[in-house]
C-alpha positions as CSV (number, residue, x, y, z in Angstrom):
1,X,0.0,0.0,0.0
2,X,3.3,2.0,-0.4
3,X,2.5,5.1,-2.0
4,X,-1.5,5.5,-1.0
5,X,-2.3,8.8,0.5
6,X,-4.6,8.8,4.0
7,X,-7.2,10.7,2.2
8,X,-7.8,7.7,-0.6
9,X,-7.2,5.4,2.3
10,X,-9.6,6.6,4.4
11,X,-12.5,7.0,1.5
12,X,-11.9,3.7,0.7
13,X,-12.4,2.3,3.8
14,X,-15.2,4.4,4.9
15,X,-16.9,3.9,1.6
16,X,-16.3,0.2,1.6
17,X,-17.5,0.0,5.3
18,X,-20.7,1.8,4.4
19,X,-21.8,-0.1,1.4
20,X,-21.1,-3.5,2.8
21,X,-22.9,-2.5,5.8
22,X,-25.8,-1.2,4.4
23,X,-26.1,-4.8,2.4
24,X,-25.9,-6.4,6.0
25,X,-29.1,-4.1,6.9
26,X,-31.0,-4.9,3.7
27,X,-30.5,-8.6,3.9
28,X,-30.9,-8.6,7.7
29,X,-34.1,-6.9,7.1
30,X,-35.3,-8.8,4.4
31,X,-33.8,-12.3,5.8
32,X,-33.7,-12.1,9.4
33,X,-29.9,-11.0,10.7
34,X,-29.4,-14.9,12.6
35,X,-30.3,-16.4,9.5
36,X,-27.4,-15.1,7.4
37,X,-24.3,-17.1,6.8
38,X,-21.0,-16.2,8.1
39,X,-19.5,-16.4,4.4
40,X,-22.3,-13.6,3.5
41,X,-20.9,-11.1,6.2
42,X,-17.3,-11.9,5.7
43,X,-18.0,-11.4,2.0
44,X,-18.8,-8.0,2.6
45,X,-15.1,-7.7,3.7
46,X,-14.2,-7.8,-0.1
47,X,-16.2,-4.7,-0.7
48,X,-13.3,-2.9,1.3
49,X,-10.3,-3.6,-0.9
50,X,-12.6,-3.3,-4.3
51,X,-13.3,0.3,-3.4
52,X,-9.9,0.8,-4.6
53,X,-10.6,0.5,-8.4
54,X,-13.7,3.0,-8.7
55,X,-11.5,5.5,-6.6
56,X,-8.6,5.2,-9.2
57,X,-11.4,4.4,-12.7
58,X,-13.6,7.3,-11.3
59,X,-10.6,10.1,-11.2
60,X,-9.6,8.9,-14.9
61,X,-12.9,8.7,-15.5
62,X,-13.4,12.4,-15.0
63,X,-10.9,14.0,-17.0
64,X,-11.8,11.7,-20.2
65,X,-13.8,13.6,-22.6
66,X,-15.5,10.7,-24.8
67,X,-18.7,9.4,-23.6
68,X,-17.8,5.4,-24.8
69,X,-14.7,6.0,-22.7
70,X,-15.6,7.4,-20.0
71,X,-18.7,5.5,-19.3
72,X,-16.2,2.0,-20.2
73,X,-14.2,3.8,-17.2
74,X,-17.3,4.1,-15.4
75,X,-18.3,0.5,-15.8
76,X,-15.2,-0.8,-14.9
77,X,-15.3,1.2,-11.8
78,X,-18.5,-0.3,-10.8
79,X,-17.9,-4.1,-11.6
80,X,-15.7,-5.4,-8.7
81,X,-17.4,-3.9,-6.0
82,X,-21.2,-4.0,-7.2
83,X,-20.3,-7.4,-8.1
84,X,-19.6,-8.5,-4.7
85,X,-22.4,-6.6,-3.3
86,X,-25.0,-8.2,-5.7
87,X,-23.8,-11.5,-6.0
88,X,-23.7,-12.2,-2.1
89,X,-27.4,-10.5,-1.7
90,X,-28.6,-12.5,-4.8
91,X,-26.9,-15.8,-3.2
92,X,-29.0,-16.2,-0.3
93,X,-32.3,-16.1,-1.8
94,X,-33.3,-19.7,-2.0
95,X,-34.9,-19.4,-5.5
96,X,-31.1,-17.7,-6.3
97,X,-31.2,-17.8,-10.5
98,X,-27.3,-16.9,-12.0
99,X,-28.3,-16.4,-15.3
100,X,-30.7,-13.9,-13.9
101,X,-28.6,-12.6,-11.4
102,X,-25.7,-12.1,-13.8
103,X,-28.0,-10.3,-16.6
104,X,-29.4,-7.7,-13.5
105,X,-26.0,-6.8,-12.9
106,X,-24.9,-6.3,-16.0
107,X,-27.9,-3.6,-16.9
108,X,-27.2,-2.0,-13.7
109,X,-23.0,-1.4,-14.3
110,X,-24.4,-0.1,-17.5
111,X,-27.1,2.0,-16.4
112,X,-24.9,3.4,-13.6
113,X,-21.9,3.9,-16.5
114,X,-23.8,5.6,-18.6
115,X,-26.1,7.6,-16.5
116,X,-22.3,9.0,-14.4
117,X,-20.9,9.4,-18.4
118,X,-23.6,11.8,-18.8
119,X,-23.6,13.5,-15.6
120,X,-20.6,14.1,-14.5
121,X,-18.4,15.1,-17.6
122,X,-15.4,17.2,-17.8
123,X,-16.0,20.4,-18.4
């Protein structure tokens, strides 16, 4: 981690932290909180570390002035982490589908890609 500055490090974490957190609330809520695994909350561990590519994909993200670029940036951004976070939700519903899963999370890194593309542009 040579080389990271506090400020990324901290976003990172917090960010991480937050989003893995509020997936422990929704499937708590929606599951009951004793009835989720141990692999579903440690899971939520890998949202940390994946919070490190939409921090650096986002800043390059930012500065590139084609929308099919920047949105690809975008996208990329989004994958690792949204991944974990839908997959591991997705997983403990007992009528769990992967084809269905994986074609709901690929409309929504494109919708979020493409809506951010058009939003936040460089000026």
């Amino acid at each position: 981690m040579a080389g990271v500055n506090s400020l990324l490090l901290r976003t990172v974490v917090f960010t991480g932290i937050l989003i893995g957190g509020l997936n422990i609330v929704f499937a708590g809520v929606q599951y009951g909180f004793a009835a989720l695994p141990v692999w579903f909350y440690l899971s939520q561990l890998l949202i940390i570390p994946a919070m490190f590519i939409p921090m650096r994909m986002f800043a390059q993200a930012a500065i590139t002035p084609e929308f099919l670029r920047r949105a690809a940036l975008y996208a990329l951004g989004w994958a690792v982490p949204y991944a974990i976070y839908k997959f591991a939700g997705d997983a403990l519903n007992p009528a769990f589908s992967p084809g269905f899963s994986l074609a709901s999370y690929l409309v929504t890194v494109l919708l979020f890609a493409g809506i951010f593309a058009a939003i936040r542009k460089p000026k």
